[in-house]
C-alpha positions, 0 to 999 in steps of 0.5 A, spaced: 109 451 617 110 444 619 119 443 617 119 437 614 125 432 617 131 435 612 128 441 614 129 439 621 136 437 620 138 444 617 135 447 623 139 442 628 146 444 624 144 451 624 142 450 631 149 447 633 154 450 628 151 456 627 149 460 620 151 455 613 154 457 607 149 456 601 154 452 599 152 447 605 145 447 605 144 447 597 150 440 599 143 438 604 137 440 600 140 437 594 145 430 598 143 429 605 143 422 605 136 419 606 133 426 605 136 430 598 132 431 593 137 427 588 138 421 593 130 420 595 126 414 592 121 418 588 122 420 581 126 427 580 127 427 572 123 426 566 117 429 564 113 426 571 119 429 575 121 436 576 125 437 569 128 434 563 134 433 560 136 432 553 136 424 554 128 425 556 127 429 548 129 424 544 134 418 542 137 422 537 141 425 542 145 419 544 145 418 537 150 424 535 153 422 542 155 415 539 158 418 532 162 423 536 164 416 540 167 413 533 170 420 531 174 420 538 175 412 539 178 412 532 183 418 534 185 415 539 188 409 535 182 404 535 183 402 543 180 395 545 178 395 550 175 403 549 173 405 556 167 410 556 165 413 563 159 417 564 159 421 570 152 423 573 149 418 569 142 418 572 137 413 570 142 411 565 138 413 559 144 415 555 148 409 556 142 405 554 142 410 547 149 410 546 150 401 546 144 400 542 145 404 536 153 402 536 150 396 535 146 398 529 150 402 527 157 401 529 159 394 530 166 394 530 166 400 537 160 396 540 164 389 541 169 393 545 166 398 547 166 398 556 161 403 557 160 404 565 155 409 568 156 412 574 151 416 579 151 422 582 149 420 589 151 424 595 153 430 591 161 428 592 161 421 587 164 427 581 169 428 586 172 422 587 176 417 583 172 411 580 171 406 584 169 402 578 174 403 573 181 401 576 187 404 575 190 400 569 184 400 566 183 409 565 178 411 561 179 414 554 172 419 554 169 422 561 163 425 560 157 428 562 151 432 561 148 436 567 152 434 572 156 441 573 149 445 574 148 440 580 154 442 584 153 446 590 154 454 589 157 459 594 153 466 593 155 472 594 152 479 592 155 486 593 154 491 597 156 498 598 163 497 594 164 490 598 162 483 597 158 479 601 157 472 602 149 469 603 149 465 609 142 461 610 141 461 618 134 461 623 129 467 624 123 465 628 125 458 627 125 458 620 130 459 614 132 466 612 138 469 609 144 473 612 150 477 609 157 475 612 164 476 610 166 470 605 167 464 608 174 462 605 180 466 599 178 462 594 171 465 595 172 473 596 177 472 590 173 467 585 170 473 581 177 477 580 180 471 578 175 472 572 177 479 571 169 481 573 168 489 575 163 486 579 165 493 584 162 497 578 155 493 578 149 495 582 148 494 590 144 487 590 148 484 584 149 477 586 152 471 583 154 463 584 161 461 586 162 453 584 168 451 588 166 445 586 166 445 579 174 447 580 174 440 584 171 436 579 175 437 573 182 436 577 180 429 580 178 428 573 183 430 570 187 425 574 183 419 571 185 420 565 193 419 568 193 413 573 195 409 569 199 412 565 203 417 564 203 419 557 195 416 557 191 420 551 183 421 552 178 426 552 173 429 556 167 431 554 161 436 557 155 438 556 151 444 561 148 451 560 152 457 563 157 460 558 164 463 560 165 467 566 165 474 562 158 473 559 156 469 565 157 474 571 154 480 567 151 487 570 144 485 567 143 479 571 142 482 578 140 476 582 145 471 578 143 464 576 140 461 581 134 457 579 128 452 582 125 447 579 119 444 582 114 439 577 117 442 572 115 450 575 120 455 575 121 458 582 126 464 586 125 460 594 131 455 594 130 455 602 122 453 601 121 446 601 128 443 602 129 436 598 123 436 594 126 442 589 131 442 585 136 448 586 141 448 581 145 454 577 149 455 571 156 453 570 162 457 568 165 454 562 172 458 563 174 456 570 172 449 567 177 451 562 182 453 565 182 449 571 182 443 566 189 447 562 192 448 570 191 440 569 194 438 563 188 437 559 187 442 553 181 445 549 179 442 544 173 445 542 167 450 545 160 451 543 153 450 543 149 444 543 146 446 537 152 447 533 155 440 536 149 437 535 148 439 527 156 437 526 154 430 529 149 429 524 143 430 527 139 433 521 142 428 517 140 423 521 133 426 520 133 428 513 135 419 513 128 418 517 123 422 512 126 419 506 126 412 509 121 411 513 115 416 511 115 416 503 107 415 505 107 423 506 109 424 499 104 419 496 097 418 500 098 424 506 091 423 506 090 417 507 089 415 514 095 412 514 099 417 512 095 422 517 098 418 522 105 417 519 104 425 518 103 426 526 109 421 527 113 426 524 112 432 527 113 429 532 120 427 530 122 434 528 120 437 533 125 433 538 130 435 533 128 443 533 128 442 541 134 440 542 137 444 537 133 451 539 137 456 540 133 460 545 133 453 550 136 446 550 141 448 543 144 454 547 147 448 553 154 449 552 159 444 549 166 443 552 171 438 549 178 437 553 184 432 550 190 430 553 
């Protein structure tokens, strides 16, 4: 096998340091500059890249994440300016969702409304304070959807009563796995934290450690009070995972960790090294009780398909039938009603998409307030 030039420079890092942690190598597969899979030029998300997100479904969407806007901006006393920052915001499809229906359907929000789109471009831009916003002008809502499942992850597996950390090193010249003992304290003990039996599991269970998941919710905590001490806000979450007793579960023998490459599901994260996305599910508890440890408290967790209902969803589709596709009750034989038929299939099924139980509705939904 010929290594592409990531593949070399984790080879060279190996050669020279020694053995990774998964964590340091997912950080260069994903983040290497010029190279990671996120920061190279060639499309990664949408229906022609290696996955979707529910920006990419449908606008309704960005329409529910618009009315829980308003909800919020009027919690907050109706704030002018009202600053919203999303993070990991990729091609901006949300931002671009967001403004034009507070344009059509909330005025009064969308004349004061700053709403800035930050990037995940190095795989620590979540990690750092804002260079956008400053620090009289602190968000009022941070958000974000899939952001966490992209942070690189520790592996650790059980063997003979102890855990383990994986360590991507060479053989031969390639990349294969080792056992070691955990690179760090917060590694070895980040289960126990959780109170998961995890010495109670089968030899070969594995799971994720996201240290930086902890990282991210406190310096966005500390976003919420650079300018003031008595600042009032919102954090707002979307990511598939659960909490940590659902998560790290005996059933779930090799853990989360997952490979998507043009949109094909794989098991090989250590093959081809910035041309496949690596991601894995995120523990809503350490969100939630890091963000707790950092003043910010638990407004409400759930699915995304219940959020998304109690946003409006079906009733903004119910709106559309009745106003846009009368034909269908009148000529639905006709060749216009034909077409006004498949156009709302089509409309129905992004709802049912976004709000299936069993994919894109079981996402989770964390909210935080401070």
């Amino acid at each position: 096998m010929i290594a592409t030039s990531l593949q070399e420079r984790i080879i060279n890092r190996i050669e020279a340091q020694g053995a990774l942690t998964f964590a340091d190598y997912m950080r260069m597969a994903l983040y290497e500059p010029g190279y990671g899979y996120y920061v190279k030029d060639a499309a990664r998300v949408g229906w022609e890249g290696d996955f979707y997100t529910s920006t990419d479904v449908s606008d309704f969407f960005a329409h529910c994440m618009g009315r829980k806007l308003v909800q919020m901006w009027k919690q907050l006393g109706q704030p002018a300016p009202f600053i919203v920052l999303e993070q990991g915001a990729g091609r901006g499809n949300l931002a671009r969702g967001v403004r034009s229906w507070t344009a059509h359907e909330a005025p009064d929000l969308h004349s004061i409304l700053e709403y800035h789109a930050e990037d995940i471009g190095t795989g620590h831009d979540a990690l750092q304070t804002s260079q956008e916003v400053s620090n009289q002008q602190a968000p009022h809502v941070i958000l974000s959807n899939e952001l966490v499942d992209a942070f690189p992850v520790h592996l650790v597996e059980k063997r003979d009563d102890t855990l383990h950390e994986v360590y991507v090193t060479l053989d031969g010249g390639r990349l294969r796995e080792a056992l070691g003992e955990p690179s760090s304290p917060e590694v070895a003990t980040y289960l126990n934290t959780y109170n998961i039996p995890w010495q109670t599991f089968a030899d070969g269970w594995r799971a994720e450690v996201n240290l930086d998941a902890q990282r991210w919710m406190q310096r966005t905590a500390h976003l919420f009070t650079t300018a003031s001490t008595d600042r009032r806000g919102f954090l707002l979450t979307i990511d598939y995972g659960d909490e940590a007793a659902k998560l790290y579960i005996p059933d779930r023998q090799r853990g989360t960790l997952a490979c998507y490459y043009r949109h094909q599901l794989t098991e090989r994260p250590l093959t081809r090294p910035g041309e496949q996305d690596i991601t894995a599910h995120v523990n809503f508890t350490a969100l939630i009780q890091e963000g707790e440890r950092q003043g910010l408290h638990l407004e409400s967790f759930g699915t995304q398909e219940q959020w998304l209902k109690q946003m409006g969803i079906q009733d903004e589709l119910a709106l559309i039938r009745e106003r846009d596709f009368a034909i269908l009750d009148t000529d639905r034989g006709s060749d216009r009603g034909q077409v006004a038929l498949f156009q709302w299939y089509n409309l129905r099924q992004q709802v049912s998409a976004l709000t299936d139980p069993h994919g894109m509705g079981n996402f989770k939904v964390l909210i935080l307030s401070i």
